[in-house]
C-alpha positions in Angstrom: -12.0 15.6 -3.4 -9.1 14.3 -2.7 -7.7 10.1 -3.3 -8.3 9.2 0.2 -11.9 10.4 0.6 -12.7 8.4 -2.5 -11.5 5.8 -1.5 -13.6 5.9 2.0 -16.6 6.6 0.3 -15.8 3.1 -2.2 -14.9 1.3 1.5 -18.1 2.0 2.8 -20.2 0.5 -0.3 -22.9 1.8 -2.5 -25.8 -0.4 -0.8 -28.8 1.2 0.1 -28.7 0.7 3.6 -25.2 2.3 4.0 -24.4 5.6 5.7 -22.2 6.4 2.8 -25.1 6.6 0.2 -25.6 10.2 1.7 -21.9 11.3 1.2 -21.9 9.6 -2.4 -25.1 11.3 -3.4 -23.6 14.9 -1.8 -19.9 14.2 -3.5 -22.3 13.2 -6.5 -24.3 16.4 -6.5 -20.8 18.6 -6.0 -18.3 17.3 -8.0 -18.4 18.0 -11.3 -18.7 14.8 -13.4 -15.4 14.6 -15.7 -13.5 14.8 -12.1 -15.3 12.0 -10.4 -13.4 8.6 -10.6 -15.1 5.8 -13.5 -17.0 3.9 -10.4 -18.3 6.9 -9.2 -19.2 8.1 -12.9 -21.1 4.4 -13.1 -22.6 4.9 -9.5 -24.2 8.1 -11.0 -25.9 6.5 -13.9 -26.7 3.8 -12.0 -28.8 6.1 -9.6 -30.4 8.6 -12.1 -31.5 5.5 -13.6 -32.8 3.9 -10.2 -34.5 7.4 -9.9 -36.4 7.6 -13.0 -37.6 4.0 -12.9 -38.9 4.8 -9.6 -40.5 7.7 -10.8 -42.3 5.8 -13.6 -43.3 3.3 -11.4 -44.7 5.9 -8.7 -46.7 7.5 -11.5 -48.1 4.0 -12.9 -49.4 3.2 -9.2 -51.2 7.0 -9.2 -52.7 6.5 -12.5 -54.1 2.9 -11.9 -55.2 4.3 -8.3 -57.0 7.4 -9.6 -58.7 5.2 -12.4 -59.5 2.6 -9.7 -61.3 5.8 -8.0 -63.0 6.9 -10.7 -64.6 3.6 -11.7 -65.9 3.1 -8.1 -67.7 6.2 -8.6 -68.9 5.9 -11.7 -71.0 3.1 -10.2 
């Protein structure tokens, strides 16, 4: 990667709804850590962190819905 695609990707903005989430999560998924620049080493935590929240969150809302399930038939 060279200084100028980096700094695209920064131009464009980490926010969800931009296009250059995709290139950031592929130049992410690439590059090997210790060469990415320090904001794209924080954008990294940032996400696996995002990730896993999500993931715990996901797997509350299936646990509480299967439970929720279960009583109903239990009735």
């Amino acid at each position: 990667m060279t200084p100028e695609l980096y700094a695209a990707l920064r131009a464009e903005g980490p926010g969800r709804k931009s296009i250059a989430v995709n290139a950031i999560d592929d130049t992410l998924d690439h590059v090997p850590f210790r060469q990415l620049p320090q904001w794209l080493k924080w954008w990294k935590i940032a996400s696996k962190v995002r990730d896993k929240l999500e993931a715990w969150r996901l797997e509350a809302t299936y646990a509480i819905s299967d439970a929720w399930k279960a009583l109903r038939q239990w009735r």
